[in-house]
OpenMM code with the backbone's topology and positions (N, CA, C; nanometers):
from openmm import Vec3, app, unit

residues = "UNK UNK UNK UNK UNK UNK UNK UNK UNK UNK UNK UNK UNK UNK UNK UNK UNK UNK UNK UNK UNK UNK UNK UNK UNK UNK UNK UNK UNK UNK UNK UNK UNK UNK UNK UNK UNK UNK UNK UNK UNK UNK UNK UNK UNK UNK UNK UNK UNK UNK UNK UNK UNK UNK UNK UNK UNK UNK UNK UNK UNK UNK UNK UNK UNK UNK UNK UNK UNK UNK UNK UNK UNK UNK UNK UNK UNK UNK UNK UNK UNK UNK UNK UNK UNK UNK UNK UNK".split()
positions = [
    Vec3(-0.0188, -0.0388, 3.8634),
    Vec3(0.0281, -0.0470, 3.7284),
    Vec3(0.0275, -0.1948, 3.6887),
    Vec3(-0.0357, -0.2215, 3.5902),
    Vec3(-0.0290, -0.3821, 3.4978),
    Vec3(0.1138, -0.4240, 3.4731),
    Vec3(0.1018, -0.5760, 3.4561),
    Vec3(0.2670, -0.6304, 3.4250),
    Vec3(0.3512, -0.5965, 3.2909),
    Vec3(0.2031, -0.5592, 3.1699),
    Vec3(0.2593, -0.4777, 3.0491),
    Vec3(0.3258, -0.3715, 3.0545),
    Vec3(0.2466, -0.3220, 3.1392),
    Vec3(0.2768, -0.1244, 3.1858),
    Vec3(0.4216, -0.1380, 3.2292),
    Vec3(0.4459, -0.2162, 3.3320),
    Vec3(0.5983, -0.2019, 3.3796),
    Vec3(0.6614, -0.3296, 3.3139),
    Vec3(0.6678, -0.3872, 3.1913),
    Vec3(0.7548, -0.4197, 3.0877),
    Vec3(0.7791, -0.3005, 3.0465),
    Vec3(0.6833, -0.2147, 2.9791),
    Vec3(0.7176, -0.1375, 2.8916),
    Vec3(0.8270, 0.0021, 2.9589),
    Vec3(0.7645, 0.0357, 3.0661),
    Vec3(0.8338, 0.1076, 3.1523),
    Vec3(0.9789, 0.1043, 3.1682),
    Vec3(0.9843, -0.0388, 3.1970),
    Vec3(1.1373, -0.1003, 3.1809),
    Vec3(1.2352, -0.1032, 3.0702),
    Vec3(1.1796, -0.1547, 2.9713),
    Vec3(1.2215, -0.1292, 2.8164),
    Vec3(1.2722, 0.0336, 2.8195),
    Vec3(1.1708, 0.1163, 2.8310),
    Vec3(1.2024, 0.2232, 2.8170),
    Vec3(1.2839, 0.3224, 2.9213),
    Vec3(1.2880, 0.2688, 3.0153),
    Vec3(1.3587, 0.3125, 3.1349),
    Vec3(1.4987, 0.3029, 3.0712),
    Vec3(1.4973, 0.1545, 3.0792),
    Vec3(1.6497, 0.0918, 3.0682),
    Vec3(1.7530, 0.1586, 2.9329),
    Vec3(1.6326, 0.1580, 2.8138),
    Vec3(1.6810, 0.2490, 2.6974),
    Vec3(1.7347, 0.4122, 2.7030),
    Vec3(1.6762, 0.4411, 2.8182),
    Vec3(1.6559, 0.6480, 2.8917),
    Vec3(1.8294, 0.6188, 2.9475),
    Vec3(1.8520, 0.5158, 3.0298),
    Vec3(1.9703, 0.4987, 3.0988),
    Vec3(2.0342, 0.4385, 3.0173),
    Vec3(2.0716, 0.3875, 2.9502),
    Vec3(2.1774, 0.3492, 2.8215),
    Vec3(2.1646, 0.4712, 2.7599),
    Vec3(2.1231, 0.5617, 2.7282),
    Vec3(2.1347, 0.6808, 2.6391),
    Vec3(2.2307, 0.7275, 2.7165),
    Vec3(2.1969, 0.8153, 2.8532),
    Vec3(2.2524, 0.8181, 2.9474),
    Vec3(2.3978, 0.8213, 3.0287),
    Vec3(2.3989, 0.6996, 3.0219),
    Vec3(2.5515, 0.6609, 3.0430),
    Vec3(2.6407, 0.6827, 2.9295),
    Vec3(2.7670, 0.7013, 2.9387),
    Vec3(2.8846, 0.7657, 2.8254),
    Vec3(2.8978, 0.6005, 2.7752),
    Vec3(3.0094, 0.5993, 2.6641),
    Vec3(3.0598, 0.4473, 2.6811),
    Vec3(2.9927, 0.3915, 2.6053),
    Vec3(3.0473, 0.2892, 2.5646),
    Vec3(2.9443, 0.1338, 2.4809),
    Vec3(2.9186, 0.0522, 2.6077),
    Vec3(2.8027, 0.0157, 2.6094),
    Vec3(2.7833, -0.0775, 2.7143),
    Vec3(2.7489, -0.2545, 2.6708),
    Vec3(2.7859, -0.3170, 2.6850),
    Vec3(2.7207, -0.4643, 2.6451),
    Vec3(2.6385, -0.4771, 2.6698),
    Vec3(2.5668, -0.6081, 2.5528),
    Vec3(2.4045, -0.6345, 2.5748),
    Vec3(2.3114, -0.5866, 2.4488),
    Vec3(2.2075, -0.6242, 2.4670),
    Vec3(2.1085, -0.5955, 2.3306),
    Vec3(1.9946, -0.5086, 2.3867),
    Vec3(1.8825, -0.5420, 2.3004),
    Vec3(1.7313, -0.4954, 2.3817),
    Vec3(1.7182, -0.6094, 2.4698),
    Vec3(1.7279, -0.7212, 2.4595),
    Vec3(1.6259, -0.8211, 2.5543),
    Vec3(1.7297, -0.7783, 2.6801),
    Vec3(1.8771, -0.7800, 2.6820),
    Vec3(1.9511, -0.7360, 2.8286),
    Vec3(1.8855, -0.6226, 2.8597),
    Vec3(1.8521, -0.5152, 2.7819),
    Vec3(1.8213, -0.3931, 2.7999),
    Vec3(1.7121, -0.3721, 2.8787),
    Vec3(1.5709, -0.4640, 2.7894),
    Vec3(1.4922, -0.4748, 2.8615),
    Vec3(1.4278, -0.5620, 3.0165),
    Vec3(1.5618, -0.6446, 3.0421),
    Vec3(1.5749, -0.7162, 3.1584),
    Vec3(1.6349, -0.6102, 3.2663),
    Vec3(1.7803, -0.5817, 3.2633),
    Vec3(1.8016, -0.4668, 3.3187),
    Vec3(1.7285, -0.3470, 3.3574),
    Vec3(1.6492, -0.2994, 3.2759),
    Vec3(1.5379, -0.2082, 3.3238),
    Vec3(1.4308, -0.2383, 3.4047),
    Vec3(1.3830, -0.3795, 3.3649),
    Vec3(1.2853, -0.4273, 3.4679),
    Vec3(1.3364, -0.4272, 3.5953),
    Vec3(1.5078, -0.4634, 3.6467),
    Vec3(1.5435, -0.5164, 3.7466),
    Vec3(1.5711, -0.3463, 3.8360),
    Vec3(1.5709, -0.2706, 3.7244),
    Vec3(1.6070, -0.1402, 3.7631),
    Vec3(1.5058, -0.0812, 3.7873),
    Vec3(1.3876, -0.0860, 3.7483),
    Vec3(1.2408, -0.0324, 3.7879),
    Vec3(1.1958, -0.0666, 3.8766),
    Vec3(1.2120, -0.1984, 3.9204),
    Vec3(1.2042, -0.2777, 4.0358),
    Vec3(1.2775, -0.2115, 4.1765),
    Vec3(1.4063, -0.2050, 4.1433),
    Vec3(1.4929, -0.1513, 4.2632),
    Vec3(1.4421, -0.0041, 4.2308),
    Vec3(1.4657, 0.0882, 4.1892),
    Vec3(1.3981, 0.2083, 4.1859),
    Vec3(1.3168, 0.2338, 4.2582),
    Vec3(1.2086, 0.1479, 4.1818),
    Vec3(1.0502, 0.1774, 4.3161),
    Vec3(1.0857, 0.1557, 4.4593),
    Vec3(1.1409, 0.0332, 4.4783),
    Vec3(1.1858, 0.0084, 4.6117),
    Vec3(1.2779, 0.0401, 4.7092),
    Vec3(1.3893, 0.1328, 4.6458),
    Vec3(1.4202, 0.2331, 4.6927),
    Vec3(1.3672, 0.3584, 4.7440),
    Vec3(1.2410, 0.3668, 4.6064),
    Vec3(1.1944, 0.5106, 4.6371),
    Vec3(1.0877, 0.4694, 4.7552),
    Vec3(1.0755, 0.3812, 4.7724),
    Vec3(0.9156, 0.3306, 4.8368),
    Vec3(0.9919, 0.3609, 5.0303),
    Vec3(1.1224, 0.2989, 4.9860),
    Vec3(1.2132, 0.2685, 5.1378),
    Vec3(1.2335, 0.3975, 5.1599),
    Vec3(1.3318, 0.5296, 5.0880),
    Vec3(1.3647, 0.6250, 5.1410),
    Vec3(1.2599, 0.7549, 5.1079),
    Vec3(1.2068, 0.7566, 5.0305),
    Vec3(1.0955, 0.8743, 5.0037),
    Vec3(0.9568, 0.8679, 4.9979),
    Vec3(0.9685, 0.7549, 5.0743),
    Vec3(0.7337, 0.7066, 5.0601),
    Vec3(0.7092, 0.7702, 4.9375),
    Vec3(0.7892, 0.6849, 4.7901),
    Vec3(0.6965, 0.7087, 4.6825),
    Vec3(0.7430, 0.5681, 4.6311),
    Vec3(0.6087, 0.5344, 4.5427),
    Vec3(0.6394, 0.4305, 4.4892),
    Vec3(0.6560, 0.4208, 4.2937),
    Vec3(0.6273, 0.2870, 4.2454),
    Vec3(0.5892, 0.3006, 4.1079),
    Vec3(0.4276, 0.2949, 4.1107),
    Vec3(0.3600, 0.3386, 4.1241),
    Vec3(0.2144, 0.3641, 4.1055),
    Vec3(0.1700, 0.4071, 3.9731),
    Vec3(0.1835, 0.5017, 3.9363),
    Vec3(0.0986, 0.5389, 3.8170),
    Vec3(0.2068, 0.5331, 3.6799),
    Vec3(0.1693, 0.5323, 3.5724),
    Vec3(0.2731, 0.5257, 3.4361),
    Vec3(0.2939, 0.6245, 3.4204),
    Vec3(0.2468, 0.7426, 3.4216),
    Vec3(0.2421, 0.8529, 3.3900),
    Vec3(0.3026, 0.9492, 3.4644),
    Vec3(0.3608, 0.8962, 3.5929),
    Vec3(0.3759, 0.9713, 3.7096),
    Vec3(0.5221, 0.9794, 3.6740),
    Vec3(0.5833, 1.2150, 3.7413),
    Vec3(0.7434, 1.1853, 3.6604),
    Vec3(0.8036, 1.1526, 3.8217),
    Vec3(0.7372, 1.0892, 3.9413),
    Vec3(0.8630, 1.0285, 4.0124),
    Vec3(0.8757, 0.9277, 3.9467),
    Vec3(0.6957, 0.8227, 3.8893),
    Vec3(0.7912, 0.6602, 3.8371),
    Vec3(0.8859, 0.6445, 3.7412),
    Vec3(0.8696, 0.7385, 3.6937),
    Vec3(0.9903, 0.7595, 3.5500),
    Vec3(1.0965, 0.7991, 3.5472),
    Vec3(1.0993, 0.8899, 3.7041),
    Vec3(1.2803, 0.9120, 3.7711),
    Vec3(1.3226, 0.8259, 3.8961),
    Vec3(1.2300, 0.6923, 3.9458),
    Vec3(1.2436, 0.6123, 4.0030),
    Vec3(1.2837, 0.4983, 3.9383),
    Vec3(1.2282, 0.4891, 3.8420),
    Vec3(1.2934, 0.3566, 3.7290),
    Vec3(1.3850, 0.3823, 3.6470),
    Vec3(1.4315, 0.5653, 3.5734),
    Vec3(1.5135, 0.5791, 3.5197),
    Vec3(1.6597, 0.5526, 3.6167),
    Vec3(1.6523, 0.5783, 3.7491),
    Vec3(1.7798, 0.5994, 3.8243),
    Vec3(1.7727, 0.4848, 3.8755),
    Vec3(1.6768, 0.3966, 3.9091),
    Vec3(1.7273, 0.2357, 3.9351),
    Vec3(1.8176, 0.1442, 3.8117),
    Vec3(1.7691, 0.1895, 3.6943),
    Vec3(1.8030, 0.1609, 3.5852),
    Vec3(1.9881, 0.1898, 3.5444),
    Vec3(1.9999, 0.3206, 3.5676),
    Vec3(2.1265, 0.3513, 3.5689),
    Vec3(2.2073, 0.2818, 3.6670),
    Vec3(2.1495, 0.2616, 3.7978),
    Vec3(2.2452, 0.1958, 3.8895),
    Vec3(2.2663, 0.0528, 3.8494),
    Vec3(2.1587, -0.0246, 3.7990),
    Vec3(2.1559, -0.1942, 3.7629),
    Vec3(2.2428, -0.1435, 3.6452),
    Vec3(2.2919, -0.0978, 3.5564),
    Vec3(2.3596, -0.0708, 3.4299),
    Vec3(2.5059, -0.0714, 3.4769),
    Vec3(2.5076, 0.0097, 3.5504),
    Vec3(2.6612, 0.0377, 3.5848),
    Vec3(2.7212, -0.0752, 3.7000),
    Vec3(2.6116, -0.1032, 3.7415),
    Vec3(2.6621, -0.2606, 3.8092),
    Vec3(2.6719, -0.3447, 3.7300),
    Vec3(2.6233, -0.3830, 3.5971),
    Vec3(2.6329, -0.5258, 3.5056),
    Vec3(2.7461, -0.4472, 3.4170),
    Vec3(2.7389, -0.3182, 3.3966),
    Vec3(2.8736, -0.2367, 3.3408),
    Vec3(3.0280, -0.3110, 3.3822),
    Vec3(3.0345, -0.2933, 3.5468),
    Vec3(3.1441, -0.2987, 3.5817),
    Vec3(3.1437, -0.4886, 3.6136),
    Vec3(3.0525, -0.5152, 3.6183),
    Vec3(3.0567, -0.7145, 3.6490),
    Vec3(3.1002, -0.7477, 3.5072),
    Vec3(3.0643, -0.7203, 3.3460),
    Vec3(3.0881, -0.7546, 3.2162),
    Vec3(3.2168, -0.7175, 3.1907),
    Vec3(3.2612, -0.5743, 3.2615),
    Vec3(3.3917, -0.5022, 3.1965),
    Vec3(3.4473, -0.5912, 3.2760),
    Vec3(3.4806, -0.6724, 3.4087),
    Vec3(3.6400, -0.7319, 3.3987),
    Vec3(3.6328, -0.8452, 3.3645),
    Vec3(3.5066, -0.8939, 3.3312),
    Vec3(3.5246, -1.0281, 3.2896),
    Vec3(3.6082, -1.0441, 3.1202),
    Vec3(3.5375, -0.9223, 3.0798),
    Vec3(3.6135, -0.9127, 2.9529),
    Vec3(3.7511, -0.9239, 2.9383),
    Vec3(3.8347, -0.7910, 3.0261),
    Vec3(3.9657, -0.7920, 3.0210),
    Vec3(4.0318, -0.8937, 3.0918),
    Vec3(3.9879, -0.9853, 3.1240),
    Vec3(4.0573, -1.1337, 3.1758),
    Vec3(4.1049, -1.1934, 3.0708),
] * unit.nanometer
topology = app.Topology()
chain = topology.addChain("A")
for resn in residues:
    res = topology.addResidue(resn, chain)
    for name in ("N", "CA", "C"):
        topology.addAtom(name, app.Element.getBySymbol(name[0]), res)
């Protein structure tokens, strides 16, 4: 997959998992679309570590439930790192 392909992937990943999650979450598109990259990233490499699958094709629905659920996990980790900084 090209470095466009998994921008866009990410963008849209990260947007699938902000829908997703309950809650207001902090952040814009550009967090959104950083977070997703970082989440598409860990995704694949999770999936690559525990299920010999990777992000390979765009089209493919593991890369799109490999980056959607990396995505959710990087979310709810910058979720809970933003939420106590707030209530300080």
């Amino acid at each position: 997959m090209g470095f466009f392909a998994f921008l866009i992937l990410g963008l849209l990943a990260g947007a699938i998992a902000k829908l997703i999650l309950p809650g207001k979450q902090s952040g814009g598109w550009f967090v959104t679309l950083l977070l997703g990259v970082v989440g598409a990233m860990l995704g694949g490499w999770l999936g690559g570590l525990l299920f010999n699958v990777g992000l390979d094709s765009f089209f493919s629905l593991s890369t799109w439930a490999l980056a959607i659920g990396g995505s959710l996990v990087v979310l709810l980790i910058y979720g809970a790192i933003t939420g106590r900084r707030s209530r300080a």
